[in-house]
C-alpha positions in Angstrom: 129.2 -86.9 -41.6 130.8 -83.2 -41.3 133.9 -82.4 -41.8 136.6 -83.4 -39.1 140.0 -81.3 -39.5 143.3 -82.3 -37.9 147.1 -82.0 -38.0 147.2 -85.1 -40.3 145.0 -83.5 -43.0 147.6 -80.9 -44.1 150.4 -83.6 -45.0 150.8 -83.4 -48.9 150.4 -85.9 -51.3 151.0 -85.3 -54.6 149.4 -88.7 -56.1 145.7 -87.8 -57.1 142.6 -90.1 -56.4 142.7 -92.5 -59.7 146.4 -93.6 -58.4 144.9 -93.7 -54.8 142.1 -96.2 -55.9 144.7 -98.3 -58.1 146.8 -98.4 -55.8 144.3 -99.7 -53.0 143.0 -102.4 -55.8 146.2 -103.9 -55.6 146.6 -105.1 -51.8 144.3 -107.7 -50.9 141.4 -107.1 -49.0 141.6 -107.2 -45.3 140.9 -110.8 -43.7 137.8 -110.8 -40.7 139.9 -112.3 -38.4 142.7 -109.7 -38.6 142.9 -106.3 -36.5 139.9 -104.5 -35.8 139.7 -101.1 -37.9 140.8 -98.1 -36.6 137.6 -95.9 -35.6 138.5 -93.0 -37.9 139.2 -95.5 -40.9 136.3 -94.3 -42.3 137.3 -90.5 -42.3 140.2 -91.7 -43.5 139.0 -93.5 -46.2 136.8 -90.2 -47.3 140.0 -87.7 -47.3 140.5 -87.6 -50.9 136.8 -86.7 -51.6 137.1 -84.1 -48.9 139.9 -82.5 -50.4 137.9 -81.8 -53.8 135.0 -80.5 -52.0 137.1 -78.2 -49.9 140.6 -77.6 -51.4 143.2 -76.3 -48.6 146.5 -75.7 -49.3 149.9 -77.5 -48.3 151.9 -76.3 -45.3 154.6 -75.2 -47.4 152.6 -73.3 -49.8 151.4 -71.2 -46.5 154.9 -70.6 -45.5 155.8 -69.6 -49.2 152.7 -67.3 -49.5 153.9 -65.2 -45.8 157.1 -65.4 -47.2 155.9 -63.5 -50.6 154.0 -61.2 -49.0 157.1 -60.6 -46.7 159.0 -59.4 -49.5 156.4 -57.4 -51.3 155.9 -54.9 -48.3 159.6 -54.2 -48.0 159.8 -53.3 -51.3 156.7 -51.0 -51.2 158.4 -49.3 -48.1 161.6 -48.9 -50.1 159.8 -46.9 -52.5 158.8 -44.3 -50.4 159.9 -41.2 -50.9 162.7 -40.0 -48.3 163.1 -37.2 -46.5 165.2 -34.5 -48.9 168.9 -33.5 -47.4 170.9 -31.1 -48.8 174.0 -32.0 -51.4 177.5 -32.6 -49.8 179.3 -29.4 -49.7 182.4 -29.2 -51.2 185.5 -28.0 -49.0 187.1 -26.1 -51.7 184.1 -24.0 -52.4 183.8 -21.6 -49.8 181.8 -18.7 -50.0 181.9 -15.2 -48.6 179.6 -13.8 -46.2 176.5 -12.4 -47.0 176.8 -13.8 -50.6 174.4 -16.8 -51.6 176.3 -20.4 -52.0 176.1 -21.4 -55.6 173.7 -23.3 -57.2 174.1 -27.0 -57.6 174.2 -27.8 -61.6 171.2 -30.9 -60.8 169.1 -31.3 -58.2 165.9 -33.7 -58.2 163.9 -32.9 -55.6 164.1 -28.9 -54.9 165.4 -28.5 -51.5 165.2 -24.9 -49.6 168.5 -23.4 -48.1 169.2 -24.0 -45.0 171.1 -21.1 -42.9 174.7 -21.3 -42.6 176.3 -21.9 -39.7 179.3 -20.4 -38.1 181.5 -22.9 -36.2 183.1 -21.4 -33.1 186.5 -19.9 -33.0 189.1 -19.9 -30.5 189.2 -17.2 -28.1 191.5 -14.2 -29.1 194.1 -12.9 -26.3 192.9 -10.3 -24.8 194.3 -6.5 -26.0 196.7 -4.5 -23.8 195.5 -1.4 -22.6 197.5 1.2 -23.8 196.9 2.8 -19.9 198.8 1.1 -17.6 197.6 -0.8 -14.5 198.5 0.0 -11.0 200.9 -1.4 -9.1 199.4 -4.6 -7.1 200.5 -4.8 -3.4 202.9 -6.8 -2.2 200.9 -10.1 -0.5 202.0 -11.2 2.7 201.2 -14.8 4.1 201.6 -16.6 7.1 203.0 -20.0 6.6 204.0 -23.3 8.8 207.6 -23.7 9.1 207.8 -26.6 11.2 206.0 -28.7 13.8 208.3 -29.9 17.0 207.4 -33.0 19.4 207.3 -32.0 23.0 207.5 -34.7 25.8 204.3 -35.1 27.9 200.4 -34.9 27.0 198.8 -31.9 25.0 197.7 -29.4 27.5 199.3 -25.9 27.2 198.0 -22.4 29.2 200.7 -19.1 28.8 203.5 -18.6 26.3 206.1 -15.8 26.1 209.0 -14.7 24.8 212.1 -13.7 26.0 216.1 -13.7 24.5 215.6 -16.1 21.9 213.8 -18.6 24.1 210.1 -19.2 24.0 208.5 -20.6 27.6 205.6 -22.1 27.9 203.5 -23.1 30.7 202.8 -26.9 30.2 199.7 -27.0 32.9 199.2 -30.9 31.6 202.6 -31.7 32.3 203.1 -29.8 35.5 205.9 -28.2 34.1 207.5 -25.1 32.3 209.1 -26.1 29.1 211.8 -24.1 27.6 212.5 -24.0 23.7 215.9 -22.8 21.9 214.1 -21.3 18.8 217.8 -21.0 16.7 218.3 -24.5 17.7 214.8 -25.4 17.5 214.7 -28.4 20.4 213.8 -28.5 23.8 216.0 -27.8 25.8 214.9 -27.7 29.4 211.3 -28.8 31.6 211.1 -26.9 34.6 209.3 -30.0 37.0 207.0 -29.4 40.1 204.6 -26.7 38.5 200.9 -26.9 40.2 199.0 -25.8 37.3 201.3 -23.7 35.6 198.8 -20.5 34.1 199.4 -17.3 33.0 203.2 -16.4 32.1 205.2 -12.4 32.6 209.0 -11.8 31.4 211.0 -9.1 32.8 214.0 -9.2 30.1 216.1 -7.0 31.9 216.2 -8.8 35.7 216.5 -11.8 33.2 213.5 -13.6 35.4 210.2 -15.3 34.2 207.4 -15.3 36.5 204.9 -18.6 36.1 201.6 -18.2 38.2 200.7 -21.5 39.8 196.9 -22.1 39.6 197.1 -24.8 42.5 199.4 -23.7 44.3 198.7 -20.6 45.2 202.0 -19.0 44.3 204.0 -17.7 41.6 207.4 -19.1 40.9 210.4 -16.9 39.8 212.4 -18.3 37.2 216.0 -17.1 36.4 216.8 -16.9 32.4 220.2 -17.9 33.1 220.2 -21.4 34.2 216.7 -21.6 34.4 216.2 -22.6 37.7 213.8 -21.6 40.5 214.4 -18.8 42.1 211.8 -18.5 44.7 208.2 -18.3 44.7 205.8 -15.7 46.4 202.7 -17.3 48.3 199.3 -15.7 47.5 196.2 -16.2 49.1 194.2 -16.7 46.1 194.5 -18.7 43.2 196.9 -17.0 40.5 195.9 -17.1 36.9 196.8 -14.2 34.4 199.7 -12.0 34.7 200.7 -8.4 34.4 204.3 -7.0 34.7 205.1 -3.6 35.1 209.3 -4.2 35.3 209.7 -0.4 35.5 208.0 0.0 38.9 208.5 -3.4 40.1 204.9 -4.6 40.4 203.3 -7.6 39.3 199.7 -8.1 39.0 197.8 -11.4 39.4 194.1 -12.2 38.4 192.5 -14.7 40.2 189.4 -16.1 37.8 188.2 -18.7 41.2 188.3 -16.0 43.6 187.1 -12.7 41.5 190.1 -10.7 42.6 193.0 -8.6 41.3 196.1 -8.9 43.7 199.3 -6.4 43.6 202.5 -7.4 44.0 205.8 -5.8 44.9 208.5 -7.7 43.8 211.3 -6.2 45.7 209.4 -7.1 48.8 208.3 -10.3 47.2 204.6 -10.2 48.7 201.1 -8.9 48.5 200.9 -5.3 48.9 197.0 -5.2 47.7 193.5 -7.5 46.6 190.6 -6.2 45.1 187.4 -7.5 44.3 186.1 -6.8 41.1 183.2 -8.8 41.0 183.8 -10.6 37.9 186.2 -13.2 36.9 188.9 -11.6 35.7 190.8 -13.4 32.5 193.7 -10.9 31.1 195.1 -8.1 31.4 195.9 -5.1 29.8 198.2 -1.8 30.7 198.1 2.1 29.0 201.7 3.7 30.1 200.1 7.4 29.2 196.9 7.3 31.4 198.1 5.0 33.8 195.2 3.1 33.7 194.8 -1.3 34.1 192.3 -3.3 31.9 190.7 -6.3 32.8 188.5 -8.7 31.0 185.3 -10.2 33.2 184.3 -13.1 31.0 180.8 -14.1 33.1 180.2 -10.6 32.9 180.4 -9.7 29.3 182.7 -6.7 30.6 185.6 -4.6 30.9 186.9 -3.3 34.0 189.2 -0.3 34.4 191.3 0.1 37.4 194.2 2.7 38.5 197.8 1.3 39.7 196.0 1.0 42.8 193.6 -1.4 41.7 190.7 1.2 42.9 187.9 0.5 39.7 187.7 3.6 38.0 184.9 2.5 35.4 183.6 -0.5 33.0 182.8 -1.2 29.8 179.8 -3.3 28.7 180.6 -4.7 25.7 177.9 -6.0 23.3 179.3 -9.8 23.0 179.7 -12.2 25.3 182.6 -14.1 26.8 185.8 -11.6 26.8 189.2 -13.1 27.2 192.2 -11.6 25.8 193.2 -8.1 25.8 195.8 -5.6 24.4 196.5 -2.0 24.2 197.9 -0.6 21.3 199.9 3.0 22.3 200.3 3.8 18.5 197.0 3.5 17.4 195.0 4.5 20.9 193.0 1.1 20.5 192.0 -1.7 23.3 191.7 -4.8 21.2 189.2 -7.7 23.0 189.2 -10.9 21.9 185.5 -12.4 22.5 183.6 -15.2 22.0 183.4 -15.2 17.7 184.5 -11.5 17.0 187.7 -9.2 18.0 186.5 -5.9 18.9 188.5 -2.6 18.5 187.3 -0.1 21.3 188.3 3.3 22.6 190.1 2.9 25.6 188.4 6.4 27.3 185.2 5.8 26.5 184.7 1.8 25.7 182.8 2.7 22.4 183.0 -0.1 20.0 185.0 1.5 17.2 185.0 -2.0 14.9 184.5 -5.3 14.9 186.3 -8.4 12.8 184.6 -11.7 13.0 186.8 -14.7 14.0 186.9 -18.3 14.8 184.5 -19.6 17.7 186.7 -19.5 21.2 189.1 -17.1 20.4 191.0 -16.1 23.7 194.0 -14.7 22.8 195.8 -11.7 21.3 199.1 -10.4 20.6 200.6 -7.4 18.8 203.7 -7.0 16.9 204.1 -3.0 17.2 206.9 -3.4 14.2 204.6 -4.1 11.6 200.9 -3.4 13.2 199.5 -6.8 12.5 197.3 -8.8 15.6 197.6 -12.2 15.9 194.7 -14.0 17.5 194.7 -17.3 18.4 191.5 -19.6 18.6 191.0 -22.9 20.9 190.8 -25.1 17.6 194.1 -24.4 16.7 193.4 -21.4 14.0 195.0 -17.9 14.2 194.1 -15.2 12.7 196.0 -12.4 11.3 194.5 -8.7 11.5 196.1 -5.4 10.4 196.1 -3.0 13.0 199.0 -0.4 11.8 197.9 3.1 10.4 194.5 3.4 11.7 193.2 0.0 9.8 191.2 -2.6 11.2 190.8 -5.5 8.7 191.0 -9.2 8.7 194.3 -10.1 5.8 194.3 -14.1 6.9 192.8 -17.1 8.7 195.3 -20.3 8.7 193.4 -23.4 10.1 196.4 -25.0 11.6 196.8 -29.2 12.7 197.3 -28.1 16.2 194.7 -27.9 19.0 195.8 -24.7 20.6 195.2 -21.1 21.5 198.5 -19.0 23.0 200.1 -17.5 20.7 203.9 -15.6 20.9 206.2 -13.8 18.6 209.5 -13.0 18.1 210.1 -9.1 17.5 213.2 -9.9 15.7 212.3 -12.7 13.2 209.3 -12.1 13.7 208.1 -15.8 13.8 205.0 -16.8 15.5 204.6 -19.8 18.1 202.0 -21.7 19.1 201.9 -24.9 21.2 199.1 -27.8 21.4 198.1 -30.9 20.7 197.7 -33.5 18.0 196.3 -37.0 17.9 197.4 -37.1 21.9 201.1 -35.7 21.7 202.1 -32.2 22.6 203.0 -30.0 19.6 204.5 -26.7 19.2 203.6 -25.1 15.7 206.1 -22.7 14.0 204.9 -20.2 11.7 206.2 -17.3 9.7 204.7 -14.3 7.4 206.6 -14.2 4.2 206.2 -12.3 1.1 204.4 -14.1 -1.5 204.9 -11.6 -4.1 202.2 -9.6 -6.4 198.4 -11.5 -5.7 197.2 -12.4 -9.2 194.0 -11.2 -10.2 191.6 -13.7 -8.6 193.4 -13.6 -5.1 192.4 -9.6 -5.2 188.8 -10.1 -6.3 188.6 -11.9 -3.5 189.4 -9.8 -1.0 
């Protein structure tokens, strides 16, 4: 019969097959009438004379043998030879540069120098020049001083300045609103405004003239008690205003219509229109040549016109969308504010003299002649700040304001700039100021 292996064969007995056989002699033999063998009595019955013809070995010696053999190959990997390192270096022994370290007195293994290596030091101050350096200009910021709250919605569209009072044409509101700036309040809505535009003070007749967008008219204001003085009836739609207080005109573009109209104020009518085939935004005014500018903003132009209003030339300009405009006497410059640039031109010729790059929309400009600086004034609410005095043209600061606006006003003798709008629905008017900031540090004039 072969050999039949199962789980039950590797159970140990330590009792050999004598004591096996003496034992078995000693229970009587099983009765015929008791249970039937089991089938594998017989293989059980030949176990012992299995084992001694093929010897295996207990369970427990095979678990002792892996153990063994466990703990002989850990050993032989312990007695590898390791990697060499260097010797611990001593921290009192320090030695000089260029010179080689000294010798350990026993090393086993002989182990090759390593370089040294030079740990980083701290960074020295930097030596003053014996030379030295120039004076740094003094830097000049314009800062918010304040935010006011002004009754009605957000919707502003002409600002001027006149005795210490800042009006402003509230076309949203139907109204022109009248701010104290010492006191810094509101102190007066001027109600029943059609479409209050574009805004001209005469400071010495003490009057404010509002155009009326829908109404065709322009309303006379009186300084004084601020009240309504009378209006003057046009036949086209006013928008923009020009005063000439010493010769008692007024001029009023009409953007709708395409027209220019001349008013005499002592008569208190309309004295002369003409069509300049554009659509005429601001205006501008040179004392010495006696000439009128006029931005067309479909027309990408500027139109130049005698007291008359008789067109005496135009300039195409290279840009597109011309609002805002102003003559600088000083410097012999028309400034134009256009769609994402100001331009500097000569006001004989047109020529584009320079060009500074500003925010998209910017419509409108306004120069403080005390310290040649432009201020121009974006439909997002930033303004710019150019320098204009002593033949310069250059861009000094762009402050991104929280207010949606784009009229901007200053007053000559604090020299604080205005500028009304709107924020999260309410009406705002933003107050800001240049101040000295003192010397720029070193990064501020890389920069620039």
């Amino acid at each position: 019969m072969p050999f039949v292996f199962s789980y039950n064969d590797l159970v140990f007995d330590p009792r050999t097959s004598s004591e096996l056989k003496a034992q078995s002699s000693e229970f009587p033999p099983r009765q015929q009438n008791s249970f039937p063998p089991h089938p594998n009595q017989q293989e059980r019955r030949l176990v012992p004379a299995q084992r001694r013809a093929h010897p295996r070995l207990p369970m427990r010696d095979v678990k002792l043998l892996l153990v063994a053999v466990l703990l002989l190959s850990v050993a032989a990997f312990a007695q590898l030879p390791n990697t060499p390192q260097a010797p611990p270096a001593n921290p009192d022994q320090t030695s000089a540069p260029g010179q080689p370290a000294a010798a350990s007195p026993a090393v086993a293994p002989v182990i090759k120098a390593n370089p040294s290596v030079t740990r980083p030091q701290p960074d020295a101050p930097p030596q003053q020049s014996a030379v030295p350096s120039p004076a740094l200009p003094a830097n000049q910021v314009v800062r918010r001083i304040a935010m006011i709250d002004i009754a009605g919605e957000p919707g502003f569209n002409g600002i001027a300045f006149t005795g210490g009072f800042l009006v402003m044409s509230h076309s949203a509101n139907n109204s022109v609103d009248v701010f104290n700036v010492r006191q810094r309040r509101l102190i007066k809505q001027i109600k029943d405004m059609e479409g209050a535009a574009g805004i001209a003070v005469d400071s010495k007749g003490e009057t404010v003239y509002v155009a009326n967008s829908n109404g065709d008219n322009i309303a006379a204001i009186s300084t004084k008690d601020w009240q309504v003085l009378r209006t003057i009836k046009l036949e086209h739609s006013p928008n923009g205003l020009l005063l000439l207080p010493d010769q008692n005109v007024l001029y009023s573009a009409s953007w709708r219509d395409q027209t220019i109209s001349l008013i005499d104020l002592l008569q208190a009518k309309v004295i002369g229109t003409a069509e300049v085939n554009g659509s005429p935004e601001h205006m501008a005014y040179d004392p010495g040549r006696r000439e009128l500018y006029a931005t067309l903003e479909a027309q990408n132009q500027v139109a130049v016109l005698d007291p008359s209003l008789k067109v005496l030339r135009r300039f195409k300009l290279a840009a597109s969308e011309p609002t805002g405009v102003v003559f600088d006497g000083k410097s012999n410059r028309l400034y134009v504010a256009v769609r994402y640039a100001v331009l500097a031109l000569d006001p004989q010729s047109g020529k584009e003299l320079g060009r500074i790059a500003a925010p998209a929309g910017v419509d409108s400009l306004v120069l403080n002649p005390a310290d040649g600086s432009l201020y121009a004034g974006s439909e997002g609410g930033t303004v710019q700040m150019i320098r204009v005095g002593g033949g310069q043209f250059a861009a000094e600061q762009e402050i991104a304001t929280d207010v949606r606006g784009h009229d901007v006003a200053i007053d000559p003798q604090t020299h604080m700039i205005f500028m009304p709008g709107g924020r999260e629905g309410r009406a705002k008017l933003l107050l800001l100021k240049r101040v000295d900031a003192g010397p720029p540090t070193l990064t501020e004039t890389s920069a620039k």
